[in-house]
N, C-alpha and C positions, 0 to 999 in steps of 0.2 A: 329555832332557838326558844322560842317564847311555848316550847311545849318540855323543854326540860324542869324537871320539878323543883332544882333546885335555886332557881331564879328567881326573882320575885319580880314583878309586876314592875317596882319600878326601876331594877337593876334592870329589865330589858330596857326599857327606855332610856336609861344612860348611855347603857352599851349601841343604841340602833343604829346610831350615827356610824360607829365604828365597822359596822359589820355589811361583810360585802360579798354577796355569793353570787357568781355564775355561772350561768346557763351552756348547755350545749350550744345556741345561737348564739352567741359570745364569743368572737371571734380575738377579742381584743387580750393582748398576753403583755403582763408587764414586763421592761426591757432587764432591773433585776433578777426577775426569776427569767429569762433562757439563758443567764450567764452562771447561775448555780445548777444547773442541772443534775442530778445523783448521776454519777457513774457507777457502772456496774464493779463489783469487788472484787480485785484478781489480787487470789494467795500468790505472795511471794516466792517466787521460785527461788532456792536460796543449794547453796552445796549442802553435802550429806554433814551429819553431825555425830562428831566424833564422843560416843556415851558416857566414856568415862574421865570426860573433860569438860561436857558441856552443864551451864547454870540454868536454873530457873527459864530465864528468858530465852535461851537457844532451844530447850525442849519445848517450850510452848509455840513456837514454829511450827512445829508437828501438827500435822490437823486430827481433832482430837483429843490434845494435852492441853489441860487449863492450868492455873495455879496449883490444885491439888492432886492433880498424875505427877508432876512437873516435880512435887516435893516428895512425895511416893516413892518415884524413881531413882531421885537424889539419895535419899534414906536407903533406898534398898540398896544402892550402890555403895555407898559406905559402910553401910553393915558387910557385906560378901568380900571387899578390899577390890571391887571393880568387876566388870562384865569382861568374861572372857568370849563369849558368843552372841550374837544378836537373839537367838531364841530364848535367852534370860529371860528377856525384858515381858514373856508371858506370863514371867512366875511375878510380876508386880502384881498387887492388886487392884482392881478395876481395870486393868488392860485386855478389853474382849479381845477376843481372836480377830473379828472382825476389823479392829483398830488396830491391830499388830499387823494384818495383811497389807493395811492403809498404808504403816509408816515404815517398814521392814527393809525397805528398799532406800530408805533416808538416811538411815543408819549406821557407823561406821562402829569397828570397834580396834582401839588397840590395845592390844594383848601384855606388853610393855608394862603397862600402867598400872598393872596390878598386884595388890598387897599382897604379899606372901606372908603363911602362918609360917612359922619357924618350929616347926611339930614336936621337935627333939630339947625345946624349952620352955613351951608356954604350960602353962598347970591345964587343968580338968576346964576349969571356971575361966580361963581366956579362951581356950578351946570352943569350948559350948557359948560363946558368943558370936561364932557365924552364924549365920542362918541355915545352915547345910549342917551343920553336927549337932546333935543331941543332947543333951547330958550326960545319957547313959554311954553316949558311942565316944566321947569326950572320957570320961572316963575309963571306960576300956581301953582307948589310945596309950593313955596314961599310964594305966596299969599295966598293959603287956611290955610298953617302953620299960617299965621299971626293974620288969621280969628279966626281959629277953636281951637289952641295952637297944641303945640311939636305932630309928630307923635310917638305913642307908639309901633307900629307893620305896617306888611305891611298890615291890615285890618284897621286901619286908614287909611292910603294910599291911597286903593281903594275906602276907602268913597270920594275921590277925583273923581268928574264925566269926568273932562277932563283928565284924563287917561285911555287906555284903560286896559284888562288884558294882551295881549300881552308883551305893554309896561312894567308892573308891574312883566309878569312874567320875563322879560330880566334882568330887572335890580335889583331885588332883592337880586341875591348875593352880590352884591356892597354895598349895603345900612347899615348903623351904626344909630341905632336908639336908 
């Protein structure tokens, strides 16, 4: 003690009385400390969480998710109108792959839960508010609806040449036709 610098000469001697350090030969353990002992930390094993129900706190269960995946996820999920599939949850950002193999199996999702775009009413500028449409593809939507009338299905849809089927296949659970 009396070699840290920031002590003074005579803060050690206040402090000397106070300070008590033993030895390996020191057999002697006070009756306090063996009744606090640290226990080792075991993660709560807890049921799967259902993603497009769950808050801040039920995400942070996940090993992994702190407060800001936690509210990441929240946000993405309200932007999209909810997770149709567990492999979503890659397109968050900061969710390594590594940490998606961890929790993927924690996972629940139901399908139910989710906003549907009503395609055959919403403008350009409600459209190109998912996160999945564009502006431009938002627009095109739009304009060939105004062309051709209401889409009936998503094979209407794809009569649309400026989509592709990727596009089409992403964003079909979303769609209210």
């Amino acid at each position: 003690m009396k070699k840290i610098y920031s002590i003074s000469e005579n803060d050690y001697r206040r402090l000397e009385p106070y300070i008590k350090i033993s030895t390996k030969e020191d057999k002697f353990i006070d009756d306090t400390e063996s009744k606090h002992e640290a226990k080792p930390y075991k993660h709560k094993e807890s049921s799967k969480i259902n993603l497009n129900i769950a808050d801040i706190t039920a995400l942070k269960e996940l090993r992994g998710i702190g407060s800001v995946l936690a509210n990441r996820i929240i946000k993405f999920r309200d932007a999209l109108g909810g997770f149709h599939e567990v492999s979503q949850l890659r397109e968050v950002y900061g969710i390594s792959e590594d940490n998606y193999e961890l929790i993927k199996h924690k996972i629940v999702i139901s399908a139910s839960q989710l906003k549907k775009l009503p395609i055959n009413r919403f403008s350009a500028t409600e459209l190109s508010k998912h996160p999945y449409i564009s502006k431009k593809q938002a627009q095109s939507i739009v304009n060939y609806r105004d062309h051709h009338g209401s889409y009936l299905d998503i094979y209407t849809l794809s009569q649309n040449k400026a989509l592709d089927q990727d596009f089409l296949r992403k964003i079909e659970p979303y769609l209210e036709f």
